[in-house]
C-alpha positions as CSV (number, residue, x, y, z in Angstrom):
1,X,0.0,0.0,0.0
2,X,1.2,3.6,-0.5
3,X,-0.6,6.0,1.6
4,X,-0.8,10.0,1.8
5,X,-2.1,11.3,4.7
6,X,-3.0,15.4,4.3
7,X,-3.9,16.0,8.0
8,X,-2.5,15.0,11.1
9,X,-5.5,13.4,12.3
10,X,-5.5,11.0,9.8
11,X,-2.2,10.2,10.5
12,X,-2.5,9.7,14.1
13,X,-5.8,7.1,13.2
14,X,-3.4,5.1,11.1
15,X,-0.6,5.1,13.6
16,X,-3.2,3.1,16.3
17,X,-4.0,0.6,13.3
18,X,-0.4,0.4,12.7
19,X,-0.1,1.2,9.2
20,X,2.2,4.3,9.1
21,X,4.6,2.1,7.7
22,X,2.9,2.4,4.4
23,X,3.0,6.4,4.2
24,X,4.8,7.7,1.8
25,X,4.0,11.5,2.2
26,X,2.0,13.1,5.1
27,X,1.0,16.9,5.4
28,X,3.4,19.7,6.8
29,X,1.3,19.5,10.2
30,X,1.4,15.8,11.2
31,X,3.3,15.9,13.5
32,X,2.9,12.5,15.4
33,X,4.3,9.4,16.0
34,X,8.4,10.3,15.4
35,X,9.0,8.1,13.1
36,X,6.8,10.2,10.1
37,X,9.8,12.7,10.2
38,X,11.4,11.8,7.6
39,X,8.5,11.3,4.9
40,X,8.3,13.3,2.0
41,X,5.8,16.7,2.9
42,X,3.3,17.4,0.5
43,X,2.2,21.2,2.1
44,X,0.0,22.6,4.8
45,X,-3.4,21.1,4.8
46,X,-5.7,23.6,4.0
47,X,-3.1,24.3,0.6
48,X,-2.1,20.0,-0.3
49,X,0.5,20.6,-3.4
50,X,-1.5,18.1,-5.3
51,X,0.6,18.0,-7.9
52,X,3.7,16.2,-6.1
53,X,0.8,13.7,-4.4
54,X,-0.1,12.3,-8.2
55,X,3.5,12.4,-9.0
56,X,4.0,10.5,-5.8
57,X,1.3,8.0,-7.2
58,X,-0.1,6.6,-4.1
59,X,-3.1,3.6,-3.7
60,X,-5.2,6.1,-1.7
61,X,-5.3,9.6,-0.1
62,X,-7.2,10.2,3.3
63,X,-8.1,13.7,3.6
64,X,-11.1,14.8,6.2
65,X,-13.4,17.4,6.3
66,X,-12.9,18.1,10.0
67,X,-10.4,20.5,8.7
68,X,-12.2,23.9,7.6
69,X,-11.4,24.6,3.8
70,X,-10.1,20.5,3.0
71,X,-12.7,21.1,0.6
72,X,-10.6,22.3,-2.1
73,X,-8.4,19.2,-2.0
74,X,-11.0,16.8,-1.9
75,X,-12.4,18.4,-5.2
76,X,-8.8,18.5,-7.0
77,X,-8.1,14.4,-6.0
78,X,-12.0,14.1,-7.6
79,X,-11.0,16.2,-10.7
80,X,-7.6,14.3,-11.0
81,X,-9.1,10.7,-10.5
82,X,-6.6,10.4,-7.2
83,X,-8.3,7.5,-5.5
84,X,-9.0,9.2,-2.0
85,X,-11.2,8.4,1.6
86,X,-12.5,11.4,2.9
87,X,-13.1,11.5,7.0
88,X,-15.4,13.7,8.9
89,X,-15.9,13.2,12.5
90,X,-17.1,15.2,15.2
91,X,-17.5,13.1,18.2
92,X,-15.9,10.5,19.6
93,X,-18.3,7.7,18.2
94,X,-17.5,9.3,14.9
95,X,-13.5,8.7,15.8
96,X,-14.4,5.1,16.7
97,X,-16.1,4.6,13.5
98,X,-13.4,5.8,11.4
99,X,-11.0,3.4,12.4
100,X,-12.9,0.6,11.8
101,X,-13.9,1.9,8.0
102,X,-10.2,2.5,7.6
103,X,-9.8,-0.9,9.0
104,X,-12.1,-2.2,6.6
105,X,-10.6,-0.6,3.9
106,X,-6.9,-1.7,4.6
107,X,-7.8,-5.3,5.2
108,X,-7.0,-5.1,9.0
109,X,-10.8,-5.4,10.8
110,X,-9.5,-7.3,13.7
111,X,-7.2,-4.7,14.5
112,X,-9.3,-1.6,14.3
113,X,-12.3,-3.8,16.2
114,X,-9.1,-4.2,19.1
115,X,-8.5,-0.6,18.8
116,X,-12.0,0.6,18.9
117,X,-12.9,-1.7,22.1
118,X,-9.8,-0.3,24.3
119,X,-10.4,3.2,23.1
120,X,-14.7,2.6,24.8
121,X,-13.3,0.7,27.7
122,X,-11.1,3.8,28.9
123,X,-14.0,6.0,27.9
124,X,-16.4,4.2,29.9
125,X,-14.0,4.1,32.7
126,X,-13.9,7.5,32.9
127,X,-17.6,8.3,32.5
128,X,-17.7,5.9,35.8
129,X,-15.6,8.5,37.6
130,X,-17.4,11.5,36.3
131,X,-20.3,10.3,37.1
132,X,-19.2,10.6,41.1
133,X,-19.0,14.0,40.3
134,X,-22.4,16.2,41.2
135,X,-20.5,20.2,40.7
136,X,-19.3,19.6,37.1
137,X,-16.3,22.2,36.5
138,X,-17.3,24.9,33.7
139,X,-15.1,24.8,31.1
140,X,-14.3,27.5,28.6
141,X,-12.5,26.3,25.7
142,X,-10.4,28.9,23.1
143,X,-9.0,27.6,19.7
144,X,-8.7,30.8,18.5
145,X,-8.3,34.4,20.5
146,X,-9.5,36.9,17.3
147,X,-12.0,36.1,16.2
148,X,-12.7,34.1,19.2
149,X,-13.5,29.9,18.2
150,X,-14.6,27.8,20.2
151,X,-16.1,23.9,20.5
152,X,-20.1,24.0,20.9
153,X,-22.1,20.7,21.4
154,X,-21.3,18.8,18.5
155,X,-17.6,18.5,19.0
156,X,-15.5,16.0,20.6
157,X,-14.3,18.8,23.6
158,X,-17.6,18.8,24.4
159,X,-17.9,15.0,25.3
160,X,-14.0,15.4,26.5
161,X,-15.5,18.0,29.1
162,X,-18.0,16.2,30.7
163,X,-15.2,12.7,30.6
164,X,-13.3,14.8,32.4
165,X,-15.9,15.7,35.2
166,X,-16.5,19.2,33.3
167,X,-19.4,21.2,30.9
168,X,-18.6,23.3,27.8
169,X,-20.0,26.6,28.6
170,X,-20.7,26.6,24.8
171,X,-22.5,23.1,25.0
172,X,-26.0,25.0,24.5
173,X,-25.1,25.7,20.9
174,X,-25.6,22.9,18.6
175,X,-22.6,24.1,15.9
176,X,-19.1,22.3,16.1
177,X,-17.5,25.3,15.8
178,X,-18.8,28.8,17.8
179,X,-17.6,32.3,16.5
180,X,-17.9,34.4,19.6
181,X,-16.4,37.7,21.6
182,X,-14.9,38.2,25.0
183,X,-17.8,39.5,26.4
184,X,-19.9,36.7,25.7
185,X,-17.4,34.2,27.7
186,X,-17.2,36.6,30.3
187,X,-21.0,36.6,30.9
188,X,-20.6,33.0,31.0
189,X,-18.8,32.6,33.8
190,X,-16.2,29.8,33.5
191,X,-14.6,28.4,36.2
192,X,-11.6,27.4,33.9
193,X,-10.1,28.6,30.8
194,X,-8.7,26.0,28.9
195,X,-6.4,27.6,25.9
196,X,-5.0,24.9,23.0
197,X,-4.6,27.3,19.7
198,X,-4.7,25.9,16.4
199,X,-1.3,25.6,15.3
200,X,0.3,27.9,17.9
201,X,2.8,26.0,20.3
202,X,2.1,26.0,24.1
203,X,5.0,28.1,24.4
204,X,4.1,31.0,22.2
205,X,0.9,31.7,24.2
206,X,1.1,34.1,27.3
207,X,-1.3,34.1,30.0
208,X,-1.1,37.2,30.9
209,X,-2.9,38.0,28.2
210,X,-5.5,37.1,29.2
211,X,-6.1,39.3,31.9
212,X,-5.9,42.3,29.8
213,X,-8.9,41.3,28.0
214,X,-12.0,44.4,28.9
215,X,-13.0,43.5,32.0
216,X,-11.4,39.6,32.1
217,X,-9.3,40.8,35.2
218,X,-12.5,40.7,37.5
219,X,-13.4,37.6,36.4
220,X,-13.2,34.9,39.2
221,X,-11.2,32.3,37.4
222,X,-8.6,34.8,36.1
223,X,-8.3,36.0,39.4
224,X,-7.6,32.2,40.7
225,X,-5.2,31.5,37.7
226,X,-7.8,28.6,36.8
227,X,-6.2,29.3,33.0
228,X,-4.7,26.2,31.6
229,X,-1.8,26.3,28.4
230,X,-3.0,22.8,26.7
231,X,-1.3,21.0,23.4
232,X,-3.4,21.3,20.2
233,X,-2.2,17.8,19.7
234,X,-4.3,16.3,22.7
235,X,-7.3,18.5,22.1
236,X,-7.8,19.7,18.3
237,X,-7.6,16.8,16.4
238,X,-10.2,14.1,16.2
239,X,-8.0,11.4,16.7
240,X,-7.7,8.7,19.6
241,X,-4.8,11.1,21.2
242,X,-7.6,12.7,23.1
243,X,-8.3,10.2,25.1
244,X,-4.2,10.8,26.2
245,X,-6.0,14.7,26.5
246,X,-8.6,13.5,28.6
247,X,-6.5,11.9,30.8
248,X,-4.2,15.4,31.6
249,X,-7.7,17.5,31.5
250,X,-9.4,15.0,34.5
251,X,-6.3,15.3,36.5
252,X,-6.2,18.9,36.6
253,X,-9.4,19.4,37.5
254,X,-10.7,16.6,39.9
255,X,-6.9,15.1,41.0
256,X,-9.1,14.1,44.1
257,X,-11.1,11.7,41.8
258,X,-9.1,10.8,38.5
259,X,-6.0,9.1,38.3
260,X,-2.3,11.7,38.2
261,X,-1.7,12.2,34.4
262,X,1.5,9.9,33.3
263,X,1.7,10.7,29.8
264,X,0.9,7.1,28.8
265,X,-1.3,6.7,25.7
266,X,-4.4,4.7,26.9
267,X,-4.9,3.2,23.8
268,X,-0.7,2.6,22.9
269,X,-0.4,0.4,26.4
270,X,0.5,-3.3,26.5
């Protein structure tokens, strides 16, 4: 098989069906496992140099709509006959059943059915522990300062949030994705404010920031520091890897409850 993966998500679901060994070109942005570092880069993933993926005449091409604007690739692999899967999940159940179509597809449906029934175990072991939990931490969730993004009920955060022993503030909203202003969070009232920027490493973000926002510097959970620097990795890609972001996001805020965070994939674990 020769595969081209043209976003990171994608990727990652092939790592945890172990067939990375087949890539032979990933996006600029995958980033994970290690050992994709030296493959061939075929461009950001919202700009795929399609040329260079026909020249690099692969089986099939897994793009996913979970990315805003993947669009425009999807229709140039259609125009140029590139045979291509296209993904879209929201929610976790939509991760699950990803892996086991790509299972399906690559001839491997024992393994994505192994896959798929760890990664609902650790879920439902979770749920068991947040479901001790009666005061469910309010969680405000930023993937994007300006214009301010965040998840609303049909996103995985959402169902990470309440795994975690937390609620999306935005969870009343039925879009995946929430255009909204500073204001409006502040009205809100979050008792945390969890920050994991699209494409912006954890170092280049500065809480203190934050508090400079009108009127953010009264707010209660500013005031306790309750403002949390988290990966994109572990939170913005609809992957199995957040279940390794659920794990760091429970321990923060119910330590009491949920087990210390170990940064042991769940899912990667003999």
């Amino acid at each position: 098989m020769r595969i081209i993966s043209i976003c990171p998500s994608n990727t990652e679901l092939l790592e945890y069906l172990g067939m990375t060994k087949h890539l032979v070109a990933v996006d600029d942005f995958s980033d994970w496992p290690l050992t994709i570092q030296h493959l061939p880069r075929v461009g950001p993933d919202l700009d795929i140099n399609i040329d260079l993926v026909e020249q690099l005449n692969p089986d099939i091409v897994l793009a996913s709509l979970s990315v805003p604007g993947m669009e425009k690739n999807v229709e140039q692999l259609q125009k140029r006959n590139i045979p291509h899967l296209v993904l879209n999940p929201n929610s976790l159940d939509e991760i699950a059943n990803d892996l086991l179509t790509l299972g399906n597809a690559f001839n491997i449906k024992d393994k994505a059915q192994k896959i798929v029934q760890k990664f609902y175990t650790f879920i439902d072991e979770y749920k068991q522990l947040s479901d001790k939990i009666e005061q469910k931490a309010r969680l405000y969730w930023e993937w994007w300062p300006k214009p301010v993004f965040t998840p609303g009920k049909a996103n995985w955060l959402t169902e990470i949030s309440l795994l975690a022993g937390g609620v999306n503030i935005f969870a009343d909203l039925e879009k995946a994705n929430v255009q909204t202003d500073w204001n409006e969070v502040k009205l809100r009232n979050p008792e945390h404010i969890c920050l994991a920027w699209v494409g912006v490493r954890t170092d280049k973000i500065n809480v203190d920031m934050i508090q400079k926002r009108p009127g953010w510097s009264e707010m209660k959970t500013v005031k306790q520091r309750h403002i949390y620097i988290l990966e994109e990795a572990l939170y913005c890609r609809p992957s199995p890897r957040l279940l390794l972001g659920l794990k760091k996001l429970a321990a923060i805020l119910h330590p009491h409850i949920f087990p210390p965070y170990d940064e042991k994939d769940p899912l990667l674990e003999s």
